[in-house]
C-alpha positions as CSV (number, residue, x, y, z in Angstrom):
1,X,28.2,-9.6,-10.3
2,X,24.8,-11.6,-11.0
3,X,26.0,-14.8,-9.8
4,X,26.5,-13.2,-6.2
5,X,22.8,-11.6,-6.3
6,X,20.8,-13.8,-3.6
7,X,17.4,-15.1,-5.3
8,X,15.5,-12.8,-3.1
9,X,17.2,-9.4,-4.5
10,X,17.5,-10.6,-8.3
11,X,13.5,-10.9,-7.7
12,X,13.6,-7.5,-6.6
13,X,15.3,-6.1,-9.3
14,X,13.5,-7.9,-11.6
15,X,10.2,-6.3,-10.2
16,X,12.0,-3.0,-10.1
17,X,12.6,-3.5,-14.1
18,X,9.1,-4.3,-14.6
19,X,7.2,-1.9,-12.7
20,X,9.6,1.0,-14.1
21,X,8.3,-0.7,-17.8
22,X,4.7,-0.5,-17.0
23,X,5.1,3.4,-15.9
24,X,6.3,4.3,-19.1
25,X,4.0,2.2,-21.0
26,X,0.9,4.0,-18.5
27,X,2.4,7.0,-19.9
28,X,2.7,6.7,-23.2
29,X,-0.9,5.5,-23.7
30,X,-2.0,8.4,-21.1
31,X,-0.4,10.9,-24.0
32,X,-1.5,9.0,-26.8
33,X,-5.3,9.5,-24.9
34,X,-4.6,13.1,-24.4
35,X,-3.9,14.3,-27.9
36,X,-7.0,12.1,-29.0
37,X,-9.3,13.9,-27.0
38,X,-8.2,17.5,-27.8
39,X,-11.0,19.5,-28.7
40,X,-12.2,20.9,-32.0
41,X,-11.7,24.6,-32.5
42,X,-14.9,26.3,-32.2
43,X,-16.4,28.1,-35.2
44,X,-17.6,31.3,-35.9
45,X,-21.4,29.8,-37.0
46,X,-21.5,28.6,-33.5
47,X,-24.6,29.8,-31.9
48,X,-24.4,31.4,-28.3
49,X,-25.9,29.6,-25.4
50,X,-28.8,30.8,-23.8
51,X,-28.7,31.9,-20.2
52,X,-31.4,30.3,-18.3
53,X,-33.5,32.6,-16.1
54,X,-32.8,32.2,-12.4
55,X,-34.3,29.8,-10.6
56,X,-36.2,31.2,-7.0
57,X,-33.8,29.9,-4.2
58,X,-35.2,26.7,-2.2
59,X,-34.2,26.2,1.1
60,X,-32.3,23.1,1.7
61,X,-33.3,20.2,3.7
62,X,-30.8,18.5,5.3
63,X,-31.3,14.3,4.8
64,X,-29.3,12.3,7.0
65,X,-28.6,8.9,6.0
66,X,-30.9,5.8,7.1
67,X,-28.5,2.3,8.3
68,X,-31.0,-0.5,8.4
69,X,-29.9,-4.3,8.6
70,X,-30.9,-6.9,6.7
71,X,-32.9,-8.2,9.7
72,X,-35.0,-5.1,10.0
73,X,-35.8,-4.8,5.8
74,X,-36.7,-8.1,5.9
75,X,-34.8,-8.6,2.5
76,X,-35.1,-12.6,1.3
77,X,-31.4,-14.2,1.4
78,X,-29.8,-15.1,-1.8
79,X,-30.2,-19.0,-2.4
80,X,-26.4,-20.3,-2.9
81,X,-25.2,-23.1,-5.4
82,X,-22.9,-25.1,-3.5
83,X,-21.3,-26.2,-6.7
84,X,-19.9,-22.6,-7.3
85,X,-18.5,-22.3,-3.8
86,X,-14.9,-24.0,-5.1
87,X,-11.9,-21.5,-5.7
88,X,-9.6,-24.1,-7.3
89,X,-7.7,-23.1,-10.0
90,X,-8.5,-19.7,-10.5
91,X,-5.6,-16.5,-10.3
92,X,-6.7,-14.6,-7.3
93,X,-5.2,-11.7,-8.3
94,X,-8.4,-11.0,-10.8
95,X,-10.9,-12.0,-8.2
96,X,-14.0,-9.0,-8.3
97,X,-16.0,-7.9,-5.2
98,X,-19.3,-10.0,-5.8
99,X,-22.9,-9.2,-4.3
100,X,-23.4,-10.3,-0.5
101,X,-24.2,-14.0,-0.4
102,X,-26.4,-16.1,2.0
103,X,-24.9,-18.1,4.6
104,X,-24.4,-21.6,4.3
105,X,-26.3,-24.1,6.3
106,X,-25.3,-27.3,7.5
107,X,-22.3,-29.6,7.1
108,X,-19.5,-29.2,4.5
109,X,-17.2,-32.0,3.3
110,X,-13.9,-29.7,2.9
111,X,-12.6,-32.7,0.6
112,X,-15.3,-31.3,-1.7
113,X,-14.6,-27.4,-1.5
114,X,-10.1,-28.2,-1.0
115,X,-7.8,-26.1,-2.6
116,X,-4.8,-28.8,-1.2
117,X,-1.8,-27.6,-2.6
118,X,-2.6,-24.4,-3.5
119,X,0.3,-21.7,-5.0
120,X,-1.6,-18.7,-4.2
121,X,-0.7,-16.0,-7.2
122,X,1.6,-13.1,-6.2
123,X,-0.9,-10.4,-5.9
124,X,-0.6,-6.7,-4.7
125,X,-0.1,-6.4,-0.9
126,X,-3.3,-3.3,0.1
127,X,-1.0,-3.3,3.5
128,X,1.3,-0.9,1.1
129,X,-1.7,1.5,2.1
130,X,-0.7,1.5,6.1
131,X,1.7,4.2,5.1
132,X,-1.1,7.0,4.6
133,X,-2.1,6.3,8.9
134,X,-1.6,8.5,11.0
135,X,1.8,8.3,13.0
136,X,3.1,5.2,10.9
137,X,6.5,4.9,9.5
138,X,7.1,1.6,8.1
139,X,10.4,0.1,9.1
140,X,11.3,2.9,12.2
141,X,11.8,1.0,15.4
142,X,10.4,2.2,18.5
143,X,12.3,-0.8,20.4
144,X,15.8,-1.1,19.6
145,X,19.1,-2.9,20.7
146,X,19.9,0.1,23.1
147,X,16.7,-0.2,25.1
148,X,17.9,-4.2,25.4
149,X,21.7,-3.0,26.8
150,X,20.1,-0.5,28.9
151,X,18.0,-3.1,30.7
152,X,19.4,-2.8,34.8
153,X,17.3,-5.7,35.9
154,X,19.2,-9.3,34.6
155,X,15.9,-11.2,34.6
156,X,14.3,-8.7,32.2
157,X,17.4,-8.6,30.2
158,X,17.6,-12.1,29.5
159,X,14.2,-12.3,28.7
160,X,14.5,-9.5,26.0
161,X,17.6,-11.0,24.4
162,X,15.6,-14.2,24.3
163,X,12.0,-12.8,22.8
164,X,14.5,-10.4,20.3
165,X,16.9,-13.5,19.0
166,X,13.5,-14.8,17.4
167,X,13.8,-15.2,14.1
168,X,11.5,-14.8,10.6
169,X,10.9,-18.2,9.2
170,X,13.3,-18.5,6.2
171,X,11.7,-21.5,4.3
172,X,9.6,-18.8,1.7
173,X,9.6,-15.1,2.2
174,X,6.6,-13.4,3.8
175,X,5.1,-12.4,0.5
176,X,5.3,-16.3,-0.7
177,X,3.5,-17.4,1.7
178,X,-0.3,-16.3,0.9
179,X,-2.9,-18.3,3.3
180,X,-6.3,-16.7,2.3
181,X,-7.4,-14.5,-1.5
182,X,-8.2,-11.5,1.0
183,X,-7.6,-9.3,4.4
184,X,-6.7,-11.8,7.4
185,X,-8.8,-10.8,9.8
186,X,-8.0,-13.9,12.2
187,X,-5.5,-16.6,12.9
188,X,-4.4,-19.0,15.1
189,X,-2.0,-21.4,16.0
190,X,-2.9,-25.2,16.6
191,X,-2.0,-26.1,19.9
192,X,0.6,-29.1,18.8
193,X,3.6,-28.7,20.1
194,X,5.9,-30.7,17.6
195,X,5.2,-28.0,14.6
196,X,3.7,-24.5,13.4
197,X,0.7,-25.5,12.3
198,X,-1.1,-21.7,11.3
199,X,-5.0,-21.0,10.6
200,X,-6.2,-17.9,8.9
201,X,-9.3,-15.8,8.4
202,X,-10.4,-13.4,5.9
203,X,-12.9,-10.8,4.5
204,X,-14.2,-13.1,2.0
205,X,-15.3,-16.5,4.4
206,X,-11.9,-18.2,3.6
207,X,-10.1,-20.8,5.8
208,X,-6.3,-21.1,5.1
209,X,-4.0,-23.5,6.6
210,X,-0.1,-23.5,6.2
211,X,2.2,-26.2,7.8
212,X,5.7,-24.7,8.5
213,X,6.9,-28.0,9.1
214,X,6.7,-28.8,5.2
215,X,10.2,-29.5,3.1
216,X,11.4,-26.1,2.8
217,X,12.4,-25.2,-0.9
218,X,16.1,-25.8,-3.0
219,X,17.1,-23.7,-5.9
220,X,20.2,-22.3,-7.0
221,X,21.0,-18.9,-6.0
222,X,23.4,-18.1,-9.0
223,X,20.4,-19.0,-11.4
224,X,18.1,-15.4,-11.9
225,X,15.9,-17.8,-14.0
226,X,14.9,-20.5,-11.4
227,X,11.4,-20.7,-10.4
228,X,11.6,-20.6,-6.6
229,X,9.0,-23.4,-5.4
230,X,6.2,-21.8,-3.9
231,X,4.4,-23.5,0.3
232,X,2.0,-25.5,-0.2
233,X,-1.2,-23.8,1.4
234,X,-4.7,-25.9,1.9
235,X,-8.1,-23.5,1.8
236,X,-11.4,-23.6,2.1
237,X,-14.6,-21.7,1.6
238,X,-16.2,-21.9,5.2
239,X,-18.1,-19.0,5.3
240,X,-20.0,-16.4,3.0
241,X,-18.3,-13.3,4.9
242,X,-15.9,-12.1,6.6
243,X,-14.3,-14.4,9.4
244,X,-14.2,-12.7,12.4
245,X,-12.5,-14.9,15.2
246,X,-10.8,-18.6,15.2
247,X,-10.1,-20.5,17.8
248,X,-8.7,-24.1,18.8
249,X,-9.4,-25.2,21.7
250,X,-6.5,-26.8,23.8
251,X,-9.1,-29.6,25.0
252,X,-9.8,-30.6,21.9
253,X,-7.1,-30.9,19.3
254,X,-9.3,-32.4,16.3
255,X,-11.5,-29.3,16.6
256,X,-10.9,-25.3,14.8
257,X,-14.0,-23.3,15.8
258,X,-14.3,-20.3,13.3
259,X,-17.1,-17.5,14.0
260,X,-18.2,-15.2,11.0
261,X,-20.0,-11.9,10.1
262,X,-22.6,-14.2,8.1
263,X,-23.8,-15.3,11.5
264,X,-23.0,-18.2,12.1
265,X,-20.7,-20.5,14.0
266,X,-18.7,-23.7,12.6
267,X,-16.6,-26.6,13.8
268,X,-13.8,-27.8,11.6
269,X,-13.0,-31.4,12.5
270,X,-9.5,-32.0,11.6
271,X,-9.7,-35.7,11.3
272,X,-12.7,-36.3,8.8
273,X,-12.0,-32.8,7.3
274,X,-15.9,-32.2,7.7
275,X,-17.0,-28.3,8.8
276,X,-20.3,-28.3,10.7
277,X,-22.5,-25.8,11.4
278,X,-22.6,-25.2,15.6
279,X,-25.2,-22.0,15.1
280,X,-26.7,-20.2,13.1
281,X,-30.2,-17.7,14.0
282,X,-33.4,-19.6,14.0
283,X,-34.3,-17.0,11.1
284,X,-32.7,-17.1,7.6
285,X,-33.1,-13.3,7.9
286,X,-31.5,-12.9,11.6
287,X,-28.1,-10.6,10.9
288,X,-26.1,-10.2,13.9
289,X,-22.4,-10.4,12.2
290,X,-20.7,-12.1,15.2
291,X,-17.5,-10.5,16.2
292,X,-15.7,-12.2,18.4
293,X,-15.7,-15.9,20.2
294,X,-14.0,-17.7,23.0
295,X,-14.1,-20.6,25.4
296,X,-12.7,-21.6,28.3
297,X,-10.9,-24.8,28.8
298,X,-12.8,-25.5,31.7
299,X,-16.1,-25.8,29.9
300,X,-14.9,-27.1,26.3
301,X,-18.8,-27.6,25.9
302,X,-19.9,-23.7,26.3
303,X,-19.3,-20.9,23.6
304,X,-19.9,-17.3,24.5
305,X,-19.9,-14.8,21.3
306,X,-20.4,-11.6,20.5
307,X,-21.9,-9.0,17.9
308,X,-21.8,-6.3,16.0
309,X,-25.2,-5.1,17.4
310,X,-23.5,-4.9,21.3
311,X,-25.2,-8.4,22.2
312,X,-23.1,-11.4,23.8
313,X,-24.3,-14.8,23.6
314,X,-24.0,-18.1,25.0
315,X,-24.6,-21.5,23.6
316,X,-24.1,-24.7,25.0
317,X,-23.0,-27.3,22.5
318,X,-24.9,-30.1,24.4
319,X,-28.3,-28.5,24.0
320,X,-30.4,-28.1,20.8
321,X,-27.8,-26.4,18.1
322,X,-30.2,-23.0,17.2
323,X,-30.6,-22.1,20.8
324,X,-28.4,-19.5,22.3
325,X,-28.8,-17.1,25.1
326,X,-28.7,-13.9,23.8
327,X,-27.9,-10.8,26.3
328,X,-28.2,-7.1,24.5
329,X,-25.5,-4.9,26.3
330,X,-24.8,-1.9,24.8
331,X,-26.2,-0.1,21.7
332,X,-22.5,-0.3,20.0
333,X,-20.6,-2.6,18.5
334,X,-18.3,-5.3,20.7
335,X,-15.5,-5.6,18.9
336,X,-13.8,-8.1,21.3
337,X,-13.9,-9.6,24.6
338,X,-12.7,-12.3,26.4
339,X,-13.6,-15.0,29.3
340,X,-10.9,-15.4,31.9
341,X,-9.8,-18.6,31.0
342,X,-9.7,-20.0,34.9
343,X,-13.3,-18.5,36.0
344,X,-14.9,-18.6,32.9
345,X,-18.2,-17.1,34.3
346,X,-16.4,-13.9,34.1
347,X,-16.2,-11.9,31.1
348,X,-14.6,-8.7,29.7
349,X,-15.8,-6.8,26.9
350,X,-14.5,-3.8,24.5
351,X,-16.7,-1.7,23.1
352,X,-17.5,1.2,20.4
353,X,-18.9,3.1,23.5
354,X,-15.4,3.4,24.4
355,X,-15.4,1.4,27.9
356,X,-13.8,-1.9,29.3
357,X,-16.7,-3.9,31.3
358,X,-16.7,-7.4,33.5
359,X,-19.9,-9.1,33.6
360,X,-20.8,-12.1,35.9
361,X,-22.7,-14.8,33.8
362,X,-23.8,-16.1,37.0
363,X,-26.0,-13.6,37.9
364,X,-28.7,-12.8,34.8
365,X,-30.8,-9.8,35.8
366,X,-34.0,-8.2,34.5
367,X,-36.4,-9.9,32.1
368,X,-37.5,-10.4,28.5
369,X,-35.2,-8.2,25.8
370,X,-33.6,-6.8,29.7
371,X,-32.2,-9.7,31.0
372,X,-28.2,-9.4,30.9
373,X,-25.6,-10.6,33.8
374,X,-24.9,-8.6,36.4
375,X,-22.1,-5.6,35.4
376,X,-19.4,-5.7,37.9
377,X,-17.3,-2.8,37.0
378,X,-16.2,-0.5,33.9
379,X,-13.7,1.6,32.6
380,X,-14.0,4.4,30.0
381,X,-11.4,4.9,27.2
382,X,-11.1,8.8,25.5
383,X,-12.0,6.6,22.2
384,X,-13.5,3.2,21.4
385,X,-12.2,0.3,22.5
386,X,-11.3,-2.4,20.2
387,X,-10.6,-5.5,21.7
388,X,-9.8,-7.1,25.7
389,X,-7.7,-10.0,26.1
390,X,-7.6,-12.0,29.3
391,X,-4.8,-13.5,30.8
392,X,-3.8,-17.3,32.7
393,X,-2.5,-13.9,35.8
394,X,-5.8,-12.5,35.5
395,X,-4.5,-9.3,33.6
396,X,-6.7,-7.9,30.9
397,X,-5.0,-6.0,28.2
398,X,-7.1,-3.6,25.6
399,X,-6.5,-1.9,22.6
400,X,-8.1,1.3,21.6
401,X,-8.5,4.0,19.3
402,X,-7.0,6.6,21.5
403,X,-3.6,5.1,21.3
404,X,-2.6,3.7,24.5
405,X,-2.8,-0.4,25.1
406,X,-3.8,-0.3,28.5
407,X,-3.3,-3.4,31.3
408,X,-5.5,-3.8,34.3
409,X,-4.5,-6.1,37.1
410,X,-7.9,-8.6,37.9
411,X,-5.8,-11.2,39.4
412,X,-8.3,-11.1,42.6
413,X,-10.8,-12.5,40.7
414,X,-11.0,-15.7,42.8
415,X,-12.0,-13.8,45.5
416,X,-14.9,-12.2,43.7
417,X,-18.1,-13.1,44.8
418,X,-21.5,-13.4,42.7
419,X,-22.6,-9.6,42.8
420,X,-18.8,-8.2,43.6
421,X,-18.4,-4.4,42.6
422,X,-14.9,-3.9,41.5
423,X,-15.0,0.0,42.2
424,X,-14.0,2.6,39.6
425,X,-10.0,2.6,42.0
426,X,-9.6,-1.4,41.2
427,X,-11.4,-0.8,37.1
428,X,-8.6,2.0,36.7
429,X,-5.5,0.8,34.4
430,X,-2.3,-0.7,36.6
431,X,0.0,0.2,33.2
432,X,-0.9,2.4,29.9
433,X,1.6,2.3,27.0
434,X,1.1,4.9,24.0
435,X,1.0,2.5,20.9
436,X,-0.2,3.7,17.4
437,X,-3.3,2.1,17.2
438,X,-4.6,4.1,13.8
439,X,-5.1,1.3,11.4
440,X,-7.2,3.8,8.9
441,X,-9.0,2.1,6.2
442,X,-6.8,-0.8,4.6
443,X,-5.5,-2.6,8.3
444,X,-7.2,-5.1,10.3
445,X,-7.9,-3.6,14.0
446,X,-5.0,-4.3,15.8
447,X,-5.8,-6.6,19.0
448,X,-3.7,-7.3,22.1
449,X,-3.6,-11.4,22.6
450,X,-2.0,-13.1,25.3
451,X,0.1,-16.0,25.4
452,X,-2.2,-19.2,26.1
453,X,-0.2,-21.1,28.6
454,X,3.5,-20.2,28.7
455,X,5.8,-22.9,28.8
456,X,8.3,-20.4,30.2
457,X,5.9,-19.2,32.7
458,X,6.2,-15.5,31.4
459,X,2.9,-14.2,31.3
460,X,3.0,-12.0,28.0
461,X,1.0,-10.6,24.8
462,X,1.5,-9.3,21.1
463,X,0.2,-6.7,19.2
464,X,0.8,-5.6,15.6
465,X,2.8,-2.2,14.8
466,X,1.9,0.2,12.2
467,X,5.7,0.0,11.4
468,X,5.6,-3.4,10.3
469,X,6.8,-4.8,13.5
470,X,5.2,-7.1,16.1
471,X,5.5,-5.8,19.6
472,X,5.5,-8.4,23.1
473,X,4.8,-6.7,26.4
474,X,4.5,-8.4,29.6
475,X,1.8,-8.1,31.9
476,X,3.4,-5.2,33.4
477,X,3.8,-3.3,30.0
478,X,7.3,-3.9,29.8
479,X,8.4,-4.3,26.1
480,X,10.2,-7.6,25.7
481,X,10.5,-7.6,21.8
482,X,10.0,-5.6,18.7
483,X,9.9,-8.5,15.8
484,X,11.3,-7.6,12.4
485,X,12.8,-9.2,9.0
486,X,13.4,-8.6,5.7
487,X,10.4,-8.8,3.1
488,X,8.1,-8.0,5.4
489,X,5.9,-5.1,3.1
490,X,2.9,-4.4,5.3
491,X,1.8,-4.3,8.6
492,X,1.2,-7.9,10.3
493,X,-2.1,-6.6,11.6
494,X,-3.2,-10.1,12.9
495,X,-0.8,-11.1,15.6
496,X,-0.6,-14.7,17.5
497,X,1.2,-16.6,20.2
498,X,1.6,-20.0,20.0
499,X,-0.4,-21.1,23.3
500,X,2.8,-22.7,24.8
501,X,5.7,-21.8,22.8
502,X,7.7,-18.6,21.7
503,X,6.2,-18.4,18.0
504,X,4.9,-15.3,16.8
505,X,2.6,-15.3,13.7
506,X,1.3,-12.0,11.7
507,X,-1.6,-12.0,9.2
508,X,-1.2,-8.8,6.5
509,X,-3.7,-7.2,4.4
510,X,-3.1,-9.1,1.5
511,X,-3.4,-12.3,3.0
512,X,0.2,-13.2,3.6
513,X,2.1,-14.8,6.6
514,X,5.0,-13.6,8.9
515,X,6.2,-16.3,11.2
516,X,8.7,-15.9,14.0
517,X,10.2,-18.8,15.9
């Protein structure tokens, strides 16, 4: 009967009736097309062509294609008109890809570029693409109840049933809750402990914010009719590209730090709702398209980021804003890296050139465009490496392209001494776990991140699944959960631990949220 339809499946069947409308409608007009443009008959009268003679062969020269940045054409930035920068009001579902735009300079007073309140339209989720990757098959579990029974050790048992009994957010479904217009490409949680307070990233420069906290919805469930009440999400227009990395700092709760590929580096102040500009290249024509950016909370004043261009910088915030100290080292892309979070003079990057390395940033060596810290160790993957994340243990996890997430043990890194050579014995992986890590064209790379500070002590990281799961391991590469729910329609690329508590948020393709808690 209708009346015992839950609001969530009378949607569904509504959509089902409407998409099965359009079809029929597509292919009624594709007929109607197709009997239009039948051609004529040809006529007797009609004149033969004429063969042309051939032409004398030419040998062909292959042209490969030339990649040049921005910052070697010397091509003028685009002036932008702050006044255009808004997004209010308009259905995001009909937004258009727009030329590349300049970065913005300066300060921004968010109360001026708000969306407060937003109800993001319902637009297509492109995560509906994940199921053309290699390997994936949405909604197959490669962690089930039976791996959780079979556990022999108690500890490890408990722990399982603990991280498993998680459950998805019921206040809105995951595709009612959009945070950004476009791809997530980074999120975090806000270090308060007293509710879920989510940031997200995406492709277009975009800054969304959802409370979980807020009055969750009423409607009536026997009413098909009712207009379920949609989150209220808060965005803003940050950056001109895509956002590449957010952070907030544990020292400093008033503070979001958001790094972009438009170069530059901002501060959200929470308090006054004002986004300034911490760095930006000295030249208007500098590309470097940051990747990645992290700090440790024993030196809340120093930010170390890296590029697309295989560069890592450093900036101190209590120096002269434009400066940073710019190290070039590799000739491919860093995609992530990490700064142990107790020794933050150590730092451990993942790179296109396939290998894991730990740099000293006490030791800078060589001169001029050769001056980098000293390279304590490396490991090389079959395939490129995507990200590293560095653990409270002093455990490094990694993702890369040849499908393993692999876990090496640096918790001796407090006997290190400037100088130290790990060896290629102590570089080699303590635990590899085969993980689909093929996120094709329409996913968000997916990226290992560990669990801040613990309050449970567990030392532990997610990682998206092309099935549509979130997976936990612990340092040891034990599996601890495998997080599902229903309405969940594309992958959760984006995975994030709550620094101190056991909530789990996922970022999908289409910007929309999955929270577990």
């Amino acid at each position: 009967m209708a009346s015992e339809l839950s609001a969530f499946e009378a949607r569904r069947r509504a959509n089902v009736a409407n998409n099965a409308k359009l079809l029929k409608d597509t292919q009624d007009a594709a007929a109607k097309m197709k009997k239009a443009a039948k051609p004529a008959p040809k006529t007797a009268s009609a004149a033969p062509r004429k063969r042309k003679a051939a032409a004398e062969p030419v040998q062909k020269t292959r042209v490969m294609p030339t990649r040049q940045s921005a910052r070697l054409s010397g091509t003028e930035p685009v002036a932008v008109d702050n006044s255009n920068v808004t997004i209010k009001g308009e259905d995001l579902t009909t937004w258009e890809s727009k030329p590349k735009r300049a970065r913005t300079t300066g300060d921004l007073d968010l109360s001026k570029l708000a969306v407060e309140g937003t109800r993001w339209a319902n637009g297509g989720d492109t995560g509906a693409f994940a199921s053309f990757a290699q390997g994936a098959q949405p909604g197959v579990r490669t962690f089930t109840d039976e791996d959780i029974k079979d556990t022999s050790d108690e500890k490890l048992k408990d722990l399982r049933k603990s991280m498993n009994d998680l459950e998805l957010y019921d206040g809105w479904q995951p595709n009612d809750i959009k945070l950004t217009t476009d791809r997530i490409y980074a999120m975090a949680f806000h270090p308060i402990k007293e509710k879920p307070l989510i940031f997200a990233g995406d492709k277009k420069g975009i800054v969304g914010v959802f409370d979980a906290s807020q009055e969750k919805p009423t409607y009536d469930d026997d009413d098909e009719d009712a207009d379920i009440p949609l989150p209220k999400v808060s965005a803003f227009e940050m950056h001109t590209a895509t956002i590449s990395s957010i952070i907030t700092p544990q020292s400093d709760h008033n503070s979001v730090i958001s790094a972009s590929y438009d170069s530059t580096i901002r501060c959200l102040d929470l308090p006054t709702q004002v986004s300034s500009q911490l760095w930006q290249p000295k030249d208007d024509s500098e590309d470097l398209k940051i990747t990645c950016v992290d700090m440790s909370p024993e030196q809340k004043d120093v930010l170390v980021f890296s590029t697309m261009y295989g560069s890592l910088g450093r900036i101190d915030r209590r120096t002269e804003a434009a400066h940073a100290e710019i190290w070039n080292l590799t000739d491919n892309k860093i995609g992530g890296f990490a700064l142990n979070p107790l020794i933050p003079h150590f730092v451990a990057t993942a790179s296109l050139d396939r290998t894991l390395k730990i740099w000293d940033l006490r030791m800078i060596k060589g001169s001029g465009e050769m001056r980098h810290p000293a390279l304590l160790g490396e490991h090389t993957s079959r395939l490129s490496v995507s990200h590293a994340s560095w653990s409270r243990s002093g455990h490094i996890a990694t993702s890369s392209y040849d499908d393993t997430v692999k876990i090496y043990d640096m918790s001796d890194a407090m006997k290190w001494k400037p100088g130290h050579d790990i060896g290629d014995e102590a570089m080699a992986p303590a635990h590899s776990v085969r993980h689909n890590n093929q996120t094709g064209r329409w996913v968000t790379i997916l990226k290992p991140k560990w669990q801040g500070n613990p309050g449970d002590g567990v030392q532990k990281f997610t990682i998206a699944n092309m099935n549509r799961f979130v997976d936990v391991y612990d340092s040891e590469g034990k599996q601890l959960a495998q997080l599902e729910g229903e309405g969940i329609t594309a992958v959760p690329a984006v995975a994030e631990f709550h620094p101190t508590h056991n909530w789990v948020a996922g970022g999908t393709g289409s910007g929309k949220l999955c929270l577990w808690m």
